[in-house]
Backbone as ProteinMPNN parsed JSONL, in Angstrom:
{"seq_chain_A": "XXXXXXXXXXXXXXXXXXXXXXXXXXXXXXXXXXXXXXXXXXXXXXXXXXXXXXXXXXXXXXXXXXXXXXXXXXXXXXXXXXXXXXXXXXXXXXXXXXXXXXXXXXXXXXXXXXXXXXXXXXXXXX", "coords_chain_A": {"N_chain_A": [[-33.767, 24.879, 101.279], [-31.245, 22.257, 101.971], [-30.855, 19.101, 101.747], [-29.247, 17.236, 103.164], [-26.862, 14.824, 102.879], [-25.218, 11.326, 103.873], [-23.141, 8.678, 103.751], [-24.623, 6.411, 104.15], [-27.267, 7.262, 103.133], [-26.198, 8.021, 100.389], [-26.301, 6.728, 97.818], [-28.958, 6.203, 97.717], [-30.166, 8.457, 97.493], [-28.807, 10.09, 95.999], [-27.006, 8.822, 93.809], [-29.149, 6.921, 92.659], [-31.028, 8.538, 92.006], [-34.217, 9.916, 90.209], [-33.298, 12.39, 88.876], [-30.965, 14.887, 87.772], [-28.48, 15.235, 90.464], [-26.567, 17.998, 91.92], [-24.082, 17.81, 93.885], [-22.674, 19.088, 97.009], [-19.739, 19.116, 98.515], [-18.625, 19.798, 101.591], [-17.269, 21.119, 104.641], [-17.261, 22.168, 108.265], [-15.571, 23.956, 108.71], [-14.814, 25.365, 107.012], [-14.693, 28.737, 105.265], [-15.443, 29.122, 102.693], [-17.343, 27.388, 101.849], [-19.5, 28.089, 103.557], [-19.748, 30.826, 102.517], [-20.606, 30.704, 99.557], [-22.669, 28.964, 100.186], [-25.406, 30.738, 100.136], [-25.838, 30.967, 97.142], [-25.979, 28.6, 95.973], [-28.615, 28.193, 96.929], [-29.951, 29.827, 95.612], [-29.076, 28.859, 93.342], [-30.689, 26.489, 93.648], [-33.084, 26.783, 93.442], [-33.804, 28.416, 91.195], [-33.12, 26.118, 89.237], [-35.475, 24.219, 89.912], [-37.326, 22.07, 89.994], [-35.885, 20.425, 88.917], [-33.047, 19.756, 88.995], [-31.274, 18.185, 91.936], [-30.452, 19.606, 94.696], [-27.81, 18.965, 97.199], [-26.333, 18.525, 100.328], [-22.919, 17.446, 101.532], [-21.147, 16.9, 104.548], [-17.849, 16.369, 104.594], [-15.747, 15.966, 105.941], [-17.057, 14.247, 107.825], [-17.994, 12.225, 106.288], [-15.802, 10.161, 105.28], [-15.091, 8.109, 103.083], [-16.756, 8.854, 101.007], [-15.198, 11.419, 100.736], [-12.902, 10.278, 99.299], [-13.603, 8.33, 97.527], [-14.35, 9.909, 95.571], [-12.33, 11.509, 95.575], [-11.544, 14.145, 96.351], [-10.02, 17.516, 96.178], [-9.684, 19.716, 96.942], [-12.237, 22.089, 98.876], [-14.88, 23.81, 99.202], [-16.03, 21.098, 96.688], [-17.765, 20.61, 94.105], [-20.197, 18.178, 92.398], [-21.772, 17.23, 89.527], [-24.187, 14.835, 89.266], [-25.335, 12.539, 87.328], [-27.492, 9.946, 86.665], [-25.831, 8.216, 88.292], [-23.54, 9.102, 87.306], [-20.592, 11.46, 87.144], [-21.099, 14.506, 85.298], [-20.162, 17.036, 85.472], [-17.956, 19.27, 87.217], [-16.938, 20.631, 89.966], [-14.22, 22.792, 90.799], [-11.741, 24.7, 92.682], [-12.526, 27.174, 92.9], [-12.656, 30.813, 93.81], [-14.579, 32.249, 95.422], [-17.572, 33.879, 95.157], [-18.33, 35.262, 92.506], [-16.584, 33.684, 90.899], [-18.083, 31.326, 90.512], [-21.05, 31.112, 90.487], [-20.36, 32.119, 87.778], [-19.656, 29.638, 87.057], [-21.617, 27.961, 88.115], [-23.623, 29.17, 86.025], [-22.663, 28.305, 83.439], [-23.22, 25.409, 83.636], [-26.299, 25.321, 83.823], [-26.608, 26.488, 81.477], [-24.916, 24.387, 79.57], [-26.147, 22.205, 80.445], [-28.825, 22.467, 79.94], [-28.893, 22.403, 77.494], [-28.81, 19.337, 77.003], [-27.176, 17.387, 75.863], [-26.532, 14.896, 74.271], [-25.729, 11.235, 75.017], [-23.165, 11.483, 77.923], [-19.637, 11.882, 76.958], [-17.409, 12.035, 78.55], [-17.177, 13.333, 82.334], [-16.952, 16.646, 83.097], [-14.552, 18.993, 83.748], [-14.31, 21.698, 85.836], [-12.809, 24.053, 86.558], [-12.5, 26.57, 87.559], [-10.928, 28.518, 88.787], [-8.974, 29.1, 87.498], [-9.177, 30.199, 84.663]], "CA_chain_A": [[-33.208, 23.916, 102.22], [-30.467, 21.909, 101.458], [-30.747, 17.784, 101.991], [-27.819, 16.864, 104.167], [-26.853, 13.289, 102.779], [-24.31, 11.024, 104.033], [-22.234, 7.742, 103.205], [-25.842, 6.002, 104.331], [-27.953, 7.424, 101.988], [-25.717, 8.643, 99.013], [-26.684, 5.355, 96.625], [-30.558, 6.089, 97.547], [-30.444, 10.16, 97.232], [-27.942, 11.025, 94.508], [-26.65, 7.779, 92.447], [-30.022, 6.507, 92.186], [-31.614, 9.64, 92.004], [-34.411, 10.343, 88.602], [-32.728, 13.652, 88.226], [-29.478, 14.857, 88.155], [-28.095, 15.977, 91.232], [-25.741, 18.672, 92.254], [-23.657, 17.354, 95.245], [-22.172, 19.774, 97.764], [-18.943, 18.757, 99.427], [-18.132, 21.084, 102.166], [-17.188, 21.05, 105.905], [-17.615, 22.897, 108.959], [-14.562, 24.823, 109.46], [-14.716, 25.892, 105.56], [-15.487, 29.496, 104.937], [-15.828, 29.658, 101.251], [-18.492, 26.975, 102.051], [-20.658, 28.764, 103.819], [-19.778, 31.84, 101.628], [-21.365, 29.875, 98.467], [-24.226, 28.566, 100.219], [-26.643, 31.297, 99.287], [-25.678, 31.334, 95.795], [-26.202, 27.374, 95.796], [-29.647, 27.902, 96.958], [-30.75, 30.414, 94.244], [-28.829, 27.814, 91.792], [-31.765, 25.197, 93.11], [-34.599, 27.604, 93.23], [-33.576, 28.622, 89.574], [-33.574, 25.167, 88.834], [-36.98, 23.913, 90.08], [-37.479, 20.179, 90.322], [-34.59, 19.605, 86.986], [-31.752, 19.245, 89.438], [-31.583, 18.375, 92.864], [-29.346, 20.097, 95.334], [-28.023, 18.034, 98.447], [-25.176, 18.609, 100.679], [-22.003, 15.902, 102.046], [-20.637, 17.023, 105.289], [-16.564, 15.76, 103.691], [-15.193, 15.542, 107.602], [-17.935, 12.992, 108.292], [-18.105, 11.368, 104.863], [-14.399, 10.182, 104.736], [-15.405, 7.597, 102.478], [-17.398, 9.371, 99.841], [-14.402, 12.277, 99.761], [-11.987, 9.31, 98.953], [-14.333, 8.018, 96.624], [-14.743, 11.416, 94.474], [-11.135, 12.012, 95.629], [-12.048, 15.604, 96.63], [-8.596, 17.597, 96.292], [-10.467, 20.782, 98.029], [-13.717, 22.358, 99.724], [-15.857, 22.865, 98.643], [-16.335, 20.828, 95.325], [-19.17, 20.283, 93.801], [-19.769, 17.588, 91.204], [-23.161, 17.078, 89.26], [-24.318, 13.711, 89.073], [-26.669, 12.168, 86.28], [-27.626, 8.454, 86.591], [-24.646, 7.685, 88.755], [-22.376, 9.17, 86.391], [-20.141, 12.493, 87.055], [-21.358, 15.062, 84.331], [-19.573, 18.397, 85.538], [-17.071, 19.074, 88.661], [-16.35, 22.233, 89.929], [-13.15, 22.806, 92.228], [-10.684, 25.547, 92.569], [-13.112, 28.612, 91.983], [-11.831, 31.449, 94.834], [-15.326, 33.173, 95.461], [-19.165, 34.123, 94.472], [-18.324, 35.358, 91.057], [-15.777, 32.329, 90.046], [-18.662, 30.027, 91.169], [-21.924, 31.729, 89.693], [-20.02, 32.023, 86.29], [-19.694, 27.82, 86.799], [-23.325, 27.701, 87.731], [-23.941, 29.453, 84.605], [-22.393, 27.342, 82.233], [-23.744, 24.464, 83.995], [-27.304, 25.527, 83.166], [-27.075, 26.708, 80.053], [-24.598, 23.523, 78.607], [-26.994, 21.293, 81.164], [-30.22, 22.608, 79.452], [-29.035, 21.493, 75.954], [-28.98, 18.162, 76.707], [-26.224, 16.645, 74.647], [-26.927, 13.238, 73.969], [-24.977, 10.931, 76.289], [-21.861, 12.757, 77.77], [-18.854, 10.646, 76.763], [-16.685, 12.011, 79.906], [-17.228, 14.388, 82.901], [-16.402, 17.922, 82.539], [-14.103, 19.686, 84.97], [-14.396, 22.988, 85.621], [-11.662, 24.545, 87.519], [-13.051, 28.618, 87.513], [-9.968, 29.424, 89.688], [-7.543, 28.713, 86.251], [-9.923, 30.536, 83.394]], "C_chain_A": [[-32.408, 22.869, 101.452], [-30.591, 19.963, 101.92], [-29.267, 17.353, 102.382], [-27.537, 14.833, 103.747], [-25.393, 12.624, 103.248], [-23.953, 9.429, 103.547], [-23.893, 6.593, 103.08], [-26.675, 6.335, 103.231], [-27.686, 8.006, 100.311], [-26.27, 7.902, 98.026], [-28.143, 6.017, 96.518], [-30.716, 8.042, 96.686], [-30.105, 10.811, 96.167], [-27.655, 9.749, 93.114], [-27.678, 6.963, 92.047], [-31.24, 7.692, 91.889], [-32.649, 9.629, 90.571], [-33.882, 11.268, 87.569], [-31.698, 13.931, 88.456], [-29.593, 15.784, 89.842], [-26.611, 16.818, 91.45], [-25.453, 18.585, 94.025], [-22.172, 18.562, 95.798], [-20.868, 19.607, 98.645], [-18.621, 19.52, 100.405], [-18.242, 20.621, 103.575], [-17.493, 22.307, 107.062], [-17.002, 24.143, 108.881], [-14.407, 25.687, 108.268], [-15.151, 27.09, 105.664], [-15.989, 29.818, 103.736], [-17.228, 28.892, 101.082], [-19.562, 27.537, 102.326], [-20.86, 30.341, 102.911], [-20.479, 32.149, 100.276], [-22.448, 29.364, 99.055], [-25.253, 29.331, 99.319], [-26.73, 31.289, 97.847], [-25.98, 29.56, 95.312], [-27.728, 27.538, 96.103], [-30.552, 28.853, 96.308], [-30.588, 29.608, 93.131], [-30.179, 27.125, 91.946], [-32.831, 25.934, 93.294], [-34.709, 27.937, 91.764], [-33.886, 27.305, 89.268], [-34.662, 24.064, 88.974], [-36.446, 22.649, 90.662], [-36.82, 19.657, 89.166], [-33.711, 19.706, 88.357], [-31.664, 19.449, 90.944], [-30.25, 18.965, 94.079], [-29.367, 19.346, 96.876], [-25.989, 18.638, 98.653], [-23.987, 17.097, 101.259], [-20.829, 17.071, 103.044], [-19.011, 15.667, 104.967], [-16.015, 14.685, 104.851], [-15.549, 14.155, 108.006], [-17.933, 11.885, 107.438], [-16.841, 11.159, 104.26], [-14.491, 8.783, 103.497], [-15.895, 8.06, 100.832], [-16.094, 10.453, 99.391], [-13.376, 11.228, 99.14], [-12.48, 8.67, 97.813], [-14.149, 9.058, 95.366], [-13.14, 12.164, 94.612], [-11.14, 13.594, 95.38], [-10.006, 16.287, 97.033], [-8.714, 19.036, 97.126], [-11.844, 21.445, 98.245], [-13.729, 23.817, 99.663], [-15.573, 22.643, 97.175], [-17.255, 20.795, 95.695], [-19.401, 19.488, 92.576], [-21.92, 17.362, 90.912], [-23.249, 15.984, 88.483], [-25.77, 13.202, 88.49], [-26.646, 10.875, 86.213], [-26.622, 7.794, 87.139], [-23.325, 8.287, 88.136], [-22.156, 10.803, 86.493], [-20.523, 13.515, 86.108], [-20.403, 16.063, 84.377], [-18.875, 17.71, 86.923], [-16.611, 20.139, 88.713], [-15.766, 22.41, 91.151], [-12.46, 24.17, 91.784], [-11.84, 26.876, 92.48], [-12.798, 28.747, 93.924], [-12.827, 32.18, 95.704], [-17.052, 33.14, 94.333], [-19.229, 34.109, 93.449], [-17.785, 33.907, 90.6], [-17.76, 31.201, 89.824], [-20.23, 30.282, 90.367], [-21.555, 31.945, 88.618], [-20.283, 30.342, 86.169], [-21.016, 27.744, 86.643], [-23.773, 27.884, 86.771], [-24.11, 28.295, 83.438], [-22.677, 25.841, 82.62], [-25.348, 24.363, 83.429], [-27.723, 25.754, 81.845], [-26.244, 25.168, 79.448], [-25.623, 21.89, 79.72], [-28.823, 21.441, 80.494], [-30.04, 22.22, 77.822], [-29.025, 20.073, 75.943], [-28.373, 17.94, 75.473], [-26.847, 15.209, 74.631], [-25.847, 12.663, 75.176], [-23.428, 11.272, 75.914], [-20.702, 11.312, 77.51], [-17.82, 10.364, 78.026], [-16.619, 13.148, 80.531], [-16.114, 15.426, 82.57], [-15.689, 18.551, 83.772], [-13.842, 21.064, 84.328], [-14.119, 23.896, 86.394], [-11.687, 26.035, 87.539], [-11.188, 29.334, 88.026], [-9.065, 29.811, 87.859], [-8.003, 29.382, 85.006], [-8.727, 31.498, 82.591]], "O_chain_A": [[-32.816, 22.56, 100.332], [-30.0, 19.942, 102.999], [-28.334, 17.229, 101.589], [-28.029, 13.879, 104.35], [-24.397, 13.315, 103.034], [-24.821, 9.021, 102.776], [-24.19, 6.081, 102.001], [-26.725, 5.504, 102.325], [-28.48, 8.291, 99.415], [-26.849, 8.6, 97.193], [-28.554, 6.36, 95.409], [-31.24, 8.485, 95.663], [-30.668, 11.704, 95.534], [-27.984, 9.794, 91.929], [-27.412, 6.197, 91.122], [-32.363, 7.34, 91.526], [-31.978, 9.314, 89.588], [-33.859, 11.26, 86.339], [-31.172, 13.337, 89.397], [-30.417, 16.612, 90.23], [-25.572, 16.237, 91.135], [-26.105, 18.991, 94.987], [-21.107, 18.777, 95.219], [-21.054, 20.108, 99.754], [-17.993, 20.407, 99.826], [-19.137, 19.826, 103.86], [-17.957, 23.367, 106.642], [-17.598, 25.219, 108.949], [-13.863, 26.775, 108.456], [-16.243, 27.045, 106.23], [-16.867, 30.671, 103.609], [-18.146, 29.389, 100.43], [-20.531, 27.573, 101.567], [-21.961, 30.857, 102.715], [-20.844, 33.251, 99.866], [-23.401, 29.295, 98.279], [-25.789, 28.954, 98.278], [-27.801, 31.64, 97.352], [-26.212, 29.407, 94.112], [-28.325, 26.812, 95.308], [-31.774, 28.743, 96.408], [-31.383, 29.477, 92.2], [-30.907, 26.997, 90.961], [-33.803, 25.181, 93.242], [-35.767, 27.693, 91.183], [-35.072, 27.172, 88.966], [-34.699, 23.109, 88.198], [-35.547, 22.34, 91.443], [-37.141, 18.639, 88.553], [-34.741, 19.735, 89.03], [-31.889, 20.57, 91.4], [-29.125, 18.468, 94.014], [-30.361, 19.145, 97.575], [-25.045, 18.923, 97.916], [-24.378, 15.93, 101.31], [-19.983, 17.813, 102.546], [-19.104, 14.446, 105.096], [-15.87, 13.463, 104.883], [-14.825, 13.229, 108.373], [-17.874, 10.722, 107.837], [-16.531, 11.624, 103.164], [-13.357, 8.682, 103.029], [-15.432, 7.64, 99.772], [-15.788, 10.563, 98.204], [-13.001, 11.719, 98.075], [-11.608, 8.424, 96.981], [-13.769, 8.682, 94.257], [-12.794, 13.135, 93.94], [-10.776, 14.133, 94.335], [-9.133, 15.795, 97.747], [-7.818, 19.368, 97.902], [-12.639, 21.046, 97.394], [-12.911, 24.688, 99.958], [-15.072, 23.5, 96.447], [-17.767, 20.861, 96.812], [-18.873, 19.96, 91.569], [-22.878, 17.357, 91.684], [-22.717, 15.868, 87.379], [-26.899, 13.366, 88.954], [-25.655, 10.451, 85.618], [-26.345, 6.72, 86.607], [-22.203, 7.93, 88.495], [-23.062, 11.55, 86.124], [-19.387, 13.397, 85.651], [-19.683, 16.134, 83.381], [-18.962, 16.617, 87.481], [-15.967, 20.696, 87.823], [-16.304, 22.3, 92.253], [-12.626, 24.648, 90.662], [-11.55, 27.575, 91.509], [-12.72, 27.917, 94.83], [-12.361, 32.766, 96.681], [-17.393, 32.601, 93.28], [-19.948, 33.266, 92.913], [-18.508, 33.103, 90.01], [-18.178, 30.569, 88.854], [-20.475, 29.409, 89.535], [-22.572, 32.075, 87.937], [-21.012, 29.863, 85.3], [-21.621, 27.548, 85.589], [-24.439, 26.971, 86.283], [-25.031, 27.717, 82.861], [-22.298, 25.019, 81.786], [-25.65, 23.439, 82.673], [-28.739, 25.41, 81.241], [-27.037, 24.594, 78.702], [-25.506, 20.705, 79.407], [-29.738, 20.631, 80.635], [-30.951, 21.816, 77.099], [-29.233, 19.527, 74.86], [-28.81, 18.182, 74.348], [-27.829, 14.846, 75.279], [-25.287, 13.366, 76.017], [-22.753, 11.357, 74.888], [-20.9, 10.13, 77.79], [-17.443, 9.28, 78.473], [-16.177, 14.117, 79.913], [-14.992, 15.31, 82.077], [-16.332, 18.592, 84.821], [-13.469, 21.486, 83.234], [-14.981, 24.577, 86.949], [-10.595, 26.603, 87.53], [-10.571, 30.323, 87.629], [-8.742, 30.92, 87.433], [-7.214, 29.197, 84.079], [-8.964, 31.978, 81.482]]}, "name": "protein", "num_of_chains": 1, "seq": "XXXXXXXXXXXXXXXXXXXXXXXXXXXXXXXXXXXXXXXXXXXXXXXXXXXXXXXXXXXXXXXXXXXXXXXXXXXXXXXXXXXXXXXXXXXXXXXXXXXXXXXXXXXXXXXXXXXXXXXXXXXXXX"}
């Protein structure tokens, strides 16, 4: 199950969060959205209680995409202490997107020391 957060509780859920979270941008009318769901909710079953997965209805949350300046849907950006770590836009499909997850986990499980500046990670462009 996915935590549905909006402009209301973003500060409490994700930027104050203990753990990082992986934030969902995505709208109704989106199909690649719902196309990536399932593969978002093996990412947070794989990842236990290390990273929390929450969604942001974009449509509704014109604020937060303006904020994160979302350029298309779904992104997804993974947020550690308030602070961007990763960002993943442009990927076309399951594979693009499950390769990101990948390298999210594995360069998210080494724990670098602190990151100096988020990582974008544009799958569509590899």
């Amino acid at each position: 199950m996915v935590l549905s957060v909006s402009e209301r509780t973003f500060t409490q859920e994700v930027l104050e969060s203990p753990i990082p979270v992986l934030v969902n941008f995505e709208a109704p009318w989106c199909g690649l959205c719902r196309i990536i769901h399932p593969l978002l909710l093996q990412f947070q079953t794989q990842c236990g209680d290390q990273i929390k997965l929450v969604g942001v209805n974009a449509d509704q949350n014109f604020k937060l995409s303006t904020t994160y300046r979302l350029k298309s849907l779904p992104t997804l950006l993974l947020i550690e202490n308030g602070t961007i770590q990763y960002r993943l836009e442009g990927f076309r499909g399951r594979d693009d997107l499950r390769l990101a997850l990948e390298e999210i986990k594995l360069n998210y499980n080494k724990r670098y020391s602190p990151y100096s500046s988020a990582k974008t990670v544009d799958v569509g462009r590899r």
